[in-house]
Biopython code that builds the backbone (N, CA, C, O; Angstrom):
import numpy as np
from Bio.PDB.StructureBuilder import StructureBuilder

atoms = [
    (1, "UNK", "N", (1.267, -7.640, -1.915)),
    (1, "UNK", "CA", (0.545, -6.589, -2.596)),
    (1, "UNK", "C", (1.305, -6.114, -3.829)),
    (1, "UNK", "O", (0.539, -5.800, -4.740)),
    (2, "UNK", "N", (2.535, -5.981, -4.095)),
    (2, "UNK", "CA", (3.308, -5.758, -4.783)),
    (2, "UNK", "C", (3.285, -6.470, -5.769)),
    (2, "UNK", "O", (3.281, -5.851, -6.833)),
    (3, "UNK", "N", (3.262, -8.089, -5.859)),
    (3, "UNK", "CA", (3.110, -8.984, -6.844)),
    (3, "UNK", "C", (1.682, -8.735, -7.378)),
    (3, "UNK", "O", (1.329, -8.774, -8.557)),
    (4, "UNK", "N", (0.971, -8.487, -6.356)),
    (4, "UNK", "CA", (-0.716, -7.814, -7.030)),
    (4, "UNK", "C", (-0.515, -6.833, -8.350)),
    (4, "UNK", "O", (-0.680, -6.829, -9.570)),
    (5, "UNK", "N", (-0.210, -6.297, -7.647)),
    (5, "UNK", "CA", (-0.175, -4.763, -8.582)),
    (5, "UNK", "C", (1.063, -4.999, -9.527)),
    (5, "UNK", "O", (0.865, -4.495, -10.632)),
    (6, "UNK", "N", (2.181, -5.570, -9.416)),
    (6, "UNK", "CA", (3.084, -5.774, -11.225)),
    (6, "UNK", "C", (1.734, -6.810, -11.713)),
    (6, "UNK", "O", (1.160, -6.230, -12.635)),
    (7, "UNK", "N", (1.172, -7.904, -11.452)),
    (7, "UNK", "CA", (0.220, -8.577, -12.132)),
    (7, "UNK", "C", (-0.837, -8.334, -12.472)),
    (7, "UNK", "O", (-1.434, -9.043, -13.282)),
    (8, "UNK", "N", (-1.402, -7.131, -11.871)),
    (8, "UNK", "CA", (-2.727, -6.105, -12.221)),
    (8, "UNK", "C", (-2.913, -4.554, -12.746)),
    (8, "UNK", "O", (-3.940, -3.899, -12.925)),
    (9, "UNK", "N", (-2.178, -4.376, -12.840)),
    (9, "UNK", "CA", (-1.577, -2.693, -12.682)),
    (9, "UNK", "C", (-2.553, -1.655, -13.330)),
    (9, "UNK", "O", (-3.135, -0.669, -12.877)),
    (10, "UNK", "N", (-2.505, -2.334, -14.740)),
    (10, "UNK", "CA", (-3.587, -1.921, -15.856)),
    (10, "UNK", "C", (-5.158, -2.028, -14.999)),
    (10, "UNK", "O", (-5.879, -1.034, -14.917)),
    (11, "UNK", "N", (-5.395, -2.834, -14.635)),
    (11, "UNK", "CA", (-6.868, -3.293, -13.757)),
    (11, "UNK", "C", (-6.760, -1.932, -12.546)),
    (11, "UNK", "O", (-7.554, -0.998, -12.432)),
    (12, "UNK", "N", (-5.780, -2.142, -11.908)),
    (12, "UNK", "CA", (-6.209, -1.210, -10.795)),
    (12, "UNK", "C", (-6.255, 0.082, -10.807)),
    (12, "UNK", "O", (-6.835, 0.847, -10.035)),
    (13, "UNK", "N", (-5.442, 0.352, -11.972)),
    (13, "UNK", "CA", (-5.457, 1.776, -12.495)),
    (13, "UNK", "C", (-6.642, 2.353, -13.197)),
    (13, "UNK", "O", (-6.803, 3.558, -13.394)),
    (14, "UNK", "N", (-7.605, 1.232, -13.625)),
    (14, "UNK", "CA", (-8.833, 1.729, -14.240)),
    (14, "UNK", "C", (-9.938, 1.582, -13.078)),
    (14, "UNK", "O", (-11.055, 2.070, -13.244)),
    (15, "UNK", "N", (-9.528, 0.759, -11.659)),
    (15, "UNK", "CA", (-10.580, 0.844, -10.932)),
    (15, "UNK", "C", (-10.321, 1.632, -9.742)),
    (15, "UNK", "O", (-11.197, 2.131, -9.037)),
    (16, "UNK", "N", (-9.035, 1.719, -9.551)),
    (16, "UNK", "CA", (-8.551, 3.372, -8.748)),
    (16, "UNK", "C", (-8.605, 4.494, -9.065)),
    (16, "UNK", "O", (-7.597, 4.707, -8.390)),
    (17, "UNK", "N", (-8.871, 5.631, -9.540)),
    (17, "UNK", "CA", (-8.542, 6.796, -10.171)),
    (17, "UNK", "C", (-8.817, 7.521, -9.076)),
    (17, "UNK", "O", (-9.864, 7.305, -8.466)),
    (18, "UNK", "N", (-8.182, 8.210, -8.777)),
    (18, "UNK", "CA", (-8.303, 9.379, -7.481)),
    (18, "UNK", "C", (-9.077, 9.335, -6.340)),
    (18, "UNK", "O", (-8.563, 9.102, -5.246)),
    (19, "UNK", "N", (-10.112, 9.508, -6.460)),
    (19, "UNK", "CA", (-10.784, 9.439, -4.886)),
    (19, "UNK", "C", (-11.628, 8.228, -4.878)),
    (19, "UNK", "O", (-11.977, 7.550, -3.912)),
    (20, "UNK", "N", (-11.972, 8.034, -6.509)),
    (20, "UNK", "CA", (-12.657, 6.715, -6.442)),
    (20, "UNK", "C", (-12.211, 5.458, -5.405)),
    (20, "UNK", "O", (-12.885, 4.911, -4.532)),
    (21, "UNK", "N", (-11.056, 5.251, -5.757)),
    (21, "UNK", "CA", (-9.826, 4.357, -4.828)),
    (21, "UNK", "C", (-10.343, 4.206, -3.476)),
    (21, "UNK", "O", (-9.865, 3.209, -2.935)),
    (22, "UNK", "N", (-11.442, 5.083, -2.492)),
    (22, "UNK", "CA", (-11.970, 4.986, -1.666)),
    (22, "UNK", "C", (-12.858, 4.460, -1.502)),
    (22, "UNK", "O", (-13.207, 4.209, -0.349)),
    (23, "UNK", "N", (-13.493, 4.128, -2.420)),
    (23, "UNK", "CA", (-15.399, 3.484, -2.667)),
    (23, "UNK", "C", (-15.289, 2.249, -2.985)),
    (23, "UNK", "O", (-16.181, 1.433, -2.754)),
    (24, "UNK", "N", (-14.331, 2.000, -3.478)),
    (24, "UNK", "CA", (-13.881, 0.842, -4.423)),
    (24, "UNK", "C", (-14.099, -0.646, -3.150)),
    (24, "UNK", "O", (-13.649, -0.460, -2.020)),
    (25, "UNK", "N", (-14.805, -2.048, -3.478)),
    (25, "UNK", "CA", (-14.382, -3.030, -2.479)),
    (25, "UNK", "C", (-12.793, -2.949, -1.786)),
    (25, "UNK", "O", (-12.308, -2.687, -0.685)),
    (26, "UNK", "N", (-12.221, -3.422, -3.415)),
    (26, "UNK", "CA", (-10.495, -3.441, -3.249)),
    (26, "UNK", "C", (-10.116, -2.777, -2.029)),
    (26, "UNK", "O", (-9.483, -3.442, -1.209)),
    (27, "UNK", "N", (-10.401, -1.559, -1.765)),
    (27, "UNK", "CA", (-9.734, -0.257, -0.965)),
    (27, "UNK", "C", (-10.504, -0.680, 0.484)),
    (27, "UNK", "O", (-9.795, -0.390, 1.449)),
    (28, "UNK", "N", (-11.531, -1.172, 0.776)),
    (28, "UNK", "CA", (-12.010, -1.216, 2.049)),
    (28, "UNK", "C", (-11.481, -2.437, 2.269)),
    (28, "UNK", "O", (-11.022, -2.405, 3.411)),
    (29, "UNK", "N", (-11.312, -3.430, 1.813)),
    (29, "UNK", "CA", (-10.986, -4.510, 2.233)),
    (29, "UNK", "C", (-8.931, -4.323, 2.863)),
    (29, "UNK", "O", (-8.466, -4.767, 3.913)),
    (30, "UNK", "N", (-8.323, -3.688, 1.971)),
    (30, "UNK", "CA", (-6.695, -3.302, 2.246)),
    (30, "UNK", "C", (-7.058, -3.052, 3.552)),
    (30, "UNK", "O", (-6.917, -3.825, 4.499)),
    (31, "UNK", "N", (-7.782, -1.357, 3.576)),
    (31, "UNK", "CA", (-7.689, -0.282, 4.914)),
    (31, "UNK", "C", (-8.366, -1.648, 5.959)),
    (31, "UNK", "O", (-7.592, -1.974, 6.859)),
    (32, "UNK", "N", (-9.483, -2.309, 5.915)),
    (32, "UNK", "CA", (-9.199, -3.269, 7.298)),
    (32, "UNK", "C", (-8.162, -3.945, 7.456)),
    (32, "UNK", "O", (-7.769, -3.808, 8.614)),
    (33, "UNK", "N", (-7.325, -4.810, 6.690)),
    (33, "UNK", "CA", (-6.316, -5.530, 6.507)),
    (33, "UNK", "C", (-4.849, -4.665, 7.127)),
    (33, "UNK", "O", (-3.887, -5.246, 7.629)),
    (34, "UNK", "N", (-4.927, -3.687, 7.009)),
    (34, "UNK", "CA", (-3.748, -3.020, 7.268)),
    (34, "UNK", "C", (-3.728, -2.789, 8.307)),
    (34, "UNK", "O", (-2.769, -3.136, 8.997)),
    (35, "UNK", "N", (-5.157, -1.869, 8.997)),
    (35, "UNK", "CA", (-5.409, -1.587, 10.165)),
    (35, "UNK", "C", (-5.407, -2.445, 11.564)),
    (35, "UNK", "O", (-5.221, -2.238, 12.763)),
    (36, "UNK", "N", (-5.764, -3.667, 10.578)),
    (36, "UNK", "CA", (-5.408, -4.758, 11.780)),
    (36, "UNK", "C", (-4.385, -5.186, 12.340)),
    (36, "UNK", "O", (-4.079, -5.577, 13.466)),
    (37, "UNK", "N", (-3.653, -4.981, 10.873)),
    (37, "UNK", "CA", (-1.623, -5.546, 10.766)),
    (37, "UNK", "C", (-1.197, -4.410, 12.446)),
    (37, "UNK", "O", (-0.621, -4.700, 13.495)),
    (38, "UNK", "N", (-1.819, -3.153, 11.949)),
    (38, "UNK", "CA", (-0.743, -2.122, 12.790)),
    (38, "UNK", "C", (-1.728, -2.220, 13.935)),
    (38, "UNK", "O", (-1.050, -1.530, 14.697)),
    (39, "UNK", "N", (-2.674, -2.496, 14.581)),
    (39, "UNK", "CA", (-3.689, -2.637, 15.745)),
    (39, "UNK", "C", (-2.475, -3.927, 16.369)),
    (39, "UNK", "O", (-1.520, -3.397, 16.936)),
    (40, "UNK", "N", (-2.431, -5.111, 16.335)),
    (40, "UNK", "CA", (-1.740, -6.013, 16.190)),
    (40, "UNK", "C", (-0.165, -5.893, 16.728)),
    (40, "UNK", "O", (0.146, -6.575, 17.705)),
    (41, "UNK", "N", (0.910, -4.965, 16.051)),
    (41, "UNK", "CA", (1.882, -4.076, 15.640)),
    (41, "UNK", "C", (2.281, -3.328, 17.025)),
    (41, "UNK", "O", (3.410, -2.975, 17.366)),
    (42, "UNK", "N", (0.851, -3.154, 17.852)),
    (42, "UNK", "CA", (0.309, -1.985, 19.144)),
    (42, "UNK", "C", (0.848, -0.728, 18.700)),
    (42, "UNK", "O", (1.319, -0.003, 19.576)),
    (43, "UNK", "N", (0.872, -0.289, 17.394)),
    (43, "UNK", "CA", (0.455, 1.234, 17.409)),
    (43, "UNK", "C", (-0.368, 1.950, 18.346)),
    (43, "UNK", "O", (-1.120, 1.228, 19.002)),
    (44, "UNK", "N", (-0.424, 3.320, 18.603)),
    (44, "UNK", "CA", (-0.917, 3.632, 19.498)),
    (44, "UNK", "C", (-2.166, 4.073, 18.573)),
    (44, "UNK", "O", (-3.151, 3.488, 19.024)),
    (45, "UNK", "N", (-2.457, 4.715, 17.673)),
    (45, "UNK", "CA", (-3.311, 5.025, 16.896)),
    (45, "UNK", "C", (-3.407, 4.230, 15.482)),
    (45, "UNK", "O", (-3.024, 4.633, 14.384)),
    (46, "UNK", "N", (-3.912, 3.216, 15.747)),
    (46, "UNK", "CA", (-3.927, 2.664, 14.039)),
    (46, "UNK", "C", (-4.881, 3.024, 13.053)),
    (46, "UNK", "O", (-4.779, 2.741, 11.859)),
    (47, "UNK", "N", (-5.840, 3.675, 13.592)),
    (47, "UNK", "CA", (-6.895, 4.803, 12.045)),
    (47, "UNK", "C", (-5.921, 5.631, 11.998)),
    (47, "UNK", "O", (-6.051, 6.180, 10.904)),
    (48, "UNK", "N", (-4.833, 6.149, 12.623)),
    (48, "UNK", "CA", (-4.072, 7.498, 12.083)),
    (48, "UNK", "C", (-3.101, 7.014, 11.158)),
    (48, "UNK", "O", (-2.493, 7.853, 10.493)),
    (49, "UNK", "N", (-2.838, 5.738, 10.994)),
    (49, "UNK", "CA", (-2.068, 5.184, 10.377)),
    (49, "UNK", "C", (-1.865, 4.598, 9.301)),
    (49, "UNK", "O", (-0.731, 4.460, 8.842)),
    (50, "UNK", "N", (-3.172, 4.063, 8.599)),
    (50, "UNK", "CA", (-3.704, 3.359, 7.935)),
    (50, "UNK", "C", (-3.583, 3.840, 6.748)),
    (50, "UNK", "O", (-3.044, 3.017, 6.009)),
    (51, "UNK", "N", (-3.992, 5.360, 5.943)),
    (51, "UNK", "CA", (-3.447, 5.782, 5.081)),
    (51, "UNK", "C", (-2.368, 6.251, 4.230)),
    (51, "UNK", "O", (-2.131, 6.213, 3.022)),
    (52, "UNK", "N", (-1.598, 6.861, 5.622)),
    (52, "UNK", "CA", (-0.468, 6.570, 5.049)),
    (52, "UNK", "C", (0.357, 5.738, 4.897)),
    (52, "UNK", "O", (1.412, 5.814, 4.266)),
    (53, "UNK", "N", (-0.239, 4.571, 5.683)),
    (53, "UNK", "CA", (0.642, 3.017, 5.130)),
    (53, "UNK", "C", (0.074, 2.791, 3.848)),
    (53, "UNK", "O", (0.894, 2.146, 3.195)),
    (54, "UNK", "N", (-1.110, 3.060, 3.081)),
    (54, "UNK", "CA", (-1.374, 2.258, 2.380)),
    (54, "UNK", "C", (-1.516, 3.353, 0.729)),
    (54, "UNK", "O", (-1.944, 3.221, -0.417)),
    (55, "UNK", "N", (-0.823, 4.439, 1.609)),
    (55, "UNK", "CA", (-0.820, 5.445, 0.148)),
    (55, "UNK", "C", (0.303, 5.381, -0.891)),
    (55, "UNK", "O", (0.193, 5.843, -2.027)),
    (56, "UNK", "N", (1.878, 4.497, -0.193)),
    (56, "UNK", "CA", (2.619, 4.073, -1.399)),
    (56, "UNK", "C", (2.105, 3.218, -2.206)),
    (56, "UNK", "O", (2.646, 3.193, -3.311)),
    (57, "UNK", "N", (1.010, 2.309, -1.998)),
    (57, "UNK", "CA", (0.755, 1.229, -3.114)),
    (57, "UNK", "C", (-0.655, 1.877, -3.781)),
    (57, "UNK", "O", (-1.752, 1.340, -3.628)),
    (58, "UNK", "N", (-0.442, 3.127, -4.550)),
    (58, "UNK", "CA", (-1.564, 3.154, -5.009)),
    (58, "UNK", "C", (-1.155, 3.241, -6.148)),
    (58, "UNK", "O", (-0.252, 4.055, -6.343)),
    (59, "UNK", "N", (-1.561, 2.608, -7.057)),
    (59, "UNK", "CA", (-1.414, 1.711, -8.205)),
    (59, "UNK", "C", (-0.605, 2.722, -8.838)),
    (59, "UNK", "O", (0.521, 2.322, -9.132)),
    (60, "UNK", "N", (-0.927, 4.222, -9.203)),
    (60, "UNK", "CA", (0.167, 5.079, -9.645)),
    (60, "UNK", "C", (1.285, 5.447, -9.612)),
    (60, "UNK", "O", (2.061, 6.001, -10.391)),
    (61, "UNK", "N", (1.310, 4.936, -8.215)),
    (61, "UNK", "CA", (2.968, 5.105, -7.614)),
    (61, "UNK", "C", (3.468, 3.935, -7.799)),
    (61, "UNK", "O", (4.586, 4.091, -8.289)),
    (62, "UNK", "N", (3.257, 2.967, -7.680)),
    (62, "UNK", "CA", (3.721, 1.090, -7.808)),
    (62, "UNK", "C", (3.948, 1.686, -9.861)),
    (62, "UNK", "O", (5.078, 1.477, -10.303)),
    (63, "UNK", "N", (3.268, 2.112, -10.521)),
    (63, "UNK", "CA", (3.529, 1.859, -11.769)),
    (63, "UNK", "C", (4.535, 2.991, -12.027)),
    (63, "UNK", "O", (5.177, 2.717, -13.041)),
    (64, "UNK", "N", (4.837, 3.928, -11.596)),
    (64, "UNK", "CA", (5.720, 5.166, -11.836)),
    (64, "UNK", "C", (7.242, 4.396, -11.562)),
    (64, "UNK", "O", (8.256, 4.400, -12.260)),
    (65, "UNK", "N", (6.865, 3.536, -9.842)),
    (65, "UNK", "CA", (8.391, 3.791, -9.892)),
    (65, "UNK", "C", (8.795, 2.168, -11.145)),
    (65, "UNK", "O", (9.907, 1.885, -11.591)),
    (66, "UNK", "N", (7.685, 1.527, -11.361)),
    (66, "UNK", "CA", (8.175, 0.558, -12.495)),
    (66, "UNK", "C", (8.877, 0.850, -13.487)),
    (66, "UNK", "O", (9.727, 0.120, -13.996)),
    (67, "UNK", "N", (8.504, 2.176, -13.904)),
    (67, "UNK", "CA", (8.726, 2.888, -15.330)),
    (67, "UNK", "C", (10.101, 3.436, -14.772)),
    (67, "UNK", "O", (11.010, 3.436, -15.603)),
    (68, "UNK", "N", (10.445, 3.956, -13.365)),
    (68, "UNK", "CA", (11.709, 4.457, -13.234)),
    (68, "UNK", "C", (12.742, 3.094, -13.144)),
    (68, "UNK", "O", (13.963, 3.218, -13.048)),
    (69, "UNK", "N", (12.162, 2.000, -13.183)),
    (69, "UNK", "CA", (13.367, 0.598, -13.148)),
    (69, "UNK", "C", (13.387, 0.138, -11.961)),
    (69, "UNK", "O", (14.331, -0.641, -11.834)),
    (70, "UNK", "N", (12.680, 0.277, -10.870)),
    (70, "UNK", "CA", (12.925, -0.534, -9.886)),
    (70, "UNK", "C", (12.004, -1.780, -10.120)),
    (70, "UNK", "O", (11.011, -1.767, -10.847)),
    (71, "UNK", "N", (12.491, -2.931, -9.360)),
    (71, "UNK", "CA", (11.983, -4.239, -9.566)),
    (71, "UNK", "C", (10.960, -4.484, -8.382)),
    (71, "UNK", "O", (11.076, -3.650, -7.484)),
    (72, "UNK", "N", (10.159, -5.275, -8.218)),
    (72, "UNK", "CA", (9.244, -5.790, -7.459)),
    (72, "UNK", "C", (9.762, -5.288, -6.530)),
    (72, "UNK", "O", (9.463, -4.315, -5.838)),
    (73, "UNK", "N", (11.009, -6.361, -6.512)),
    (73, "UNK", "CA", (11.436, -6.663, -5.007)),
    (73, "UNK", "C", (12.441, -5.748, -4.138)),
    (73, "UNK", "O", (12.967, -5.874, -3.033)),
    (74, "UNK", "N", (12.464, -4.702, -5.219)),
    (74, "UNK", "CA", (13.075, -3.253, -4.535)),
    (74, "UNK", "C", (11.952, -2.418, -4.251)),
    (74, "UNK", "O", (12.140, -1.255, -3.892)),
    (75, "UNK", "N", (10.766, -2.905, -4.378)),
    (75, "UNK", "CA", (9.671, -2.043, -4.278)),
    (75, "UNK", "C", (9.038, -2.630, -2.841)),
    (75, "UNK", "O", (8.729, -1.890, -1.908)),
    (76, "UNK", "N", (8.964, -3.411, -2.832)),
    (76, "UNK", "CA", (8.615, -4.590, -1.920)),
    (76, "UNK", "C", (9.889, -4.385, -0.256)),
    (76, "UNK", "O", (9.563, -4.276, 0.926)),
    (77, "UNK", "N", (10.841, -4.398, -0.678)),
    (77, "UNK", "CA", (11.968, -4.141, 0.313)),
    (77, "UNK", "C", (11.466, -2.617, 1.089)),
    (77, "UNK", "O", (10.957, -2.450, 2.198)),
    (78, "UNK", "N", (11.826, -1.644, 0.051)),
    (78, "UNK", "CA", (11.321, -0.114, 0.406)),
    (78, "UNK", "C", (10.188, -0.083, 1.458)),
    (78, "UNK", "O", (10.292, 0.369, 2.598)),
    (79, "UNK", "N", (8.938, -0.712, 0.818)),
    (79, "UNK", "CA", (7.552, -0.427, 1.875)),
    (79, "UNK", "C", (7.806, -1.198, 3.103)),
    (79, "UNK", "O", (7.217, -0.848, 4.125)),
    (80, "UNK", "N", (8.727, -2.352, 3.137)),
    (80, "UNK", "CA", (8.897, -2.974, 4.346)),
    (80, "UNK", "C", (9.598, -2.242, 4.990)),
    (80, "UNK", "O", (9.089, -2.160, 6.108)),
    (81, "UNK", "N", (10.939, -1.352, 4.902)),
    (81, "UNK", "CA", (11.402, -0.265, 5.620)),
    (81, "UNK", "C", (10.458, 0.710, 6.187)),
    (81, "UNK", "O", (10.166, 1.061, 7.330)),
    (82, "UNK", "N", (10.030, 1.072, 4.838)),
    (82, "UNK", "CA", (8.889, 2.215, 5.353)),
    (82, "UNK", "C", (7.965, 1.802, 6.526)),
    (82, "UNK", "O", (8.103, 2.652, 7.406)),
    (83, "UNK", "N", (6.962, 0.723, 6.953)),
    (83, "UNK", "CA", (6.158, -0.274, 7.284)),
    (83, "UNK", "C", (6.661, -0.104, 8.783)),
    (83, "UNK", "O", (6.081, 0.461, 9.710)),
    (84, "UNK", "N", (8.044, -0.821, 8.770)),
    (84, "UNK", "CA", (9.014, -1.301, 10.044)),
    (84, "UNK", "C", (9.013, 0.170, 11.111)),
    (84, "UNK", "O", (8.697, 0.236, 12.299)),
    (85, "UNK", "N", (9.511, 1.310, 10.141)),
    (85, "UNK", "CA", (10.051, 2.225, 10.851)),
    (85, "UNK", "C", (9.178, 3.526, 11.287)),
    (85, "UNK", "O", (9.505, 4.475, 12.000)),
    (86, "UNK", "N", (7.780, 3.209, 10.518)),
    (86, "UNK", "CA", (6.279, 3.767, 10.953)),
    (86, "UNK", "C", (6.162, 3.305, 12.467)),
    (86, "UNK", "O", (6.129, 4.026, 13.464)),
    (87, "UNK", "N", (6.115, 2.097, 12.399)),
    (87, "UNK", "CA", (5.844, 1.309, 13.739)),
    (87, "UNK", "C", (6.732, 1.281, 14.728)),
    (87, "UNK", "O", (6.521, 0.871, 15.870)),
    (88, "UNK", "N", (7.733, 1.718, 14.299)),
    (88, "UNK", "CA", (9.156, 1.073, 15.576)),
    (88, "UNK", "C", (9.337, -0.043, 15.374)),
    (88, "UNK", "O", (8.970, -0.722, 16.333)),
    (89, "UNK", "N", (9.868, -0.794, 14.307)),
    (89, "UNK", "CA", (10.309, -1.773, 14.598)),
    (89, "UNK", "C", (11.259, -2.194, 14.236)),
    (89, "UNK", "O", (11.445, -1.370, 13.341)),
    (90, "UNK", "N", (12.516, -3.171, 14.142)),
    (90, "UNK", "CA", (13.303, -3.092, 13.564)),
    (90, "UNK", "C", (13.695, -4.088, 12.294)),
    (90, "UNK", "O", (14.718, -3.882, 11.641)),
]
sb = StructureBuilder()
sb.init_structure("model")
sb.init_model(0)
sb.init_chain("A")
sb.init_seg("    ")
for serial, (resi, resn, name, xyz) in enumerate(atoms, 1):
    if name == "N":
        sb.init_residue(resn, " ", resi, " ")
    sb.init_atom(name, np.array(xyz, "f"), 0.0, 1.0, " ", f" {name:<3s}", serial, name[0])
structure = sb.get_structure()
């Protein structure tokens, strides 16, 4: 997702804008995709989960912390911490 968004950024930022980001294909297709990852994962609640897994990659935040200098793959590392330690895992 990360390589998505450094290769789209401009695109998703004009087809995300705030709540739109919800209506959008893009956005329903993630929230099943994710939901399945953490269903899968055996979360105990994976609709409780789903947003806030999927609220660091919203295209504003993926482009902010670009502009602060982190690279893909420090961006990419981060959400996998984040991801791991949502779930329990190690």
């Amino acid at each position: 997702m990360t390589q998505l968004l450094e290769d789209h950024a401009p695109l998703a930022l004009g087809a995300e804008v705030g709540r739109s980001r919800f209506i959008v294909g893009a956005y329903g297709f993630w929230r099943v995709h994710v939901r399945m990852l953490v269903a899968e994962a055996g979360a105990a609640d994976p609709d409780a989960m789903v947003e806030p897994l999927l609220a660091p990659l919203a295209p504003e935040v993926f482009v902010r912390q670009r502009e602060l200098g982190l690279s893909v793959e420090r961006i990419a590392a981060g959400l996998g911490v984040l991801a791991h330690g949502v779930l329990g895992h190690p």
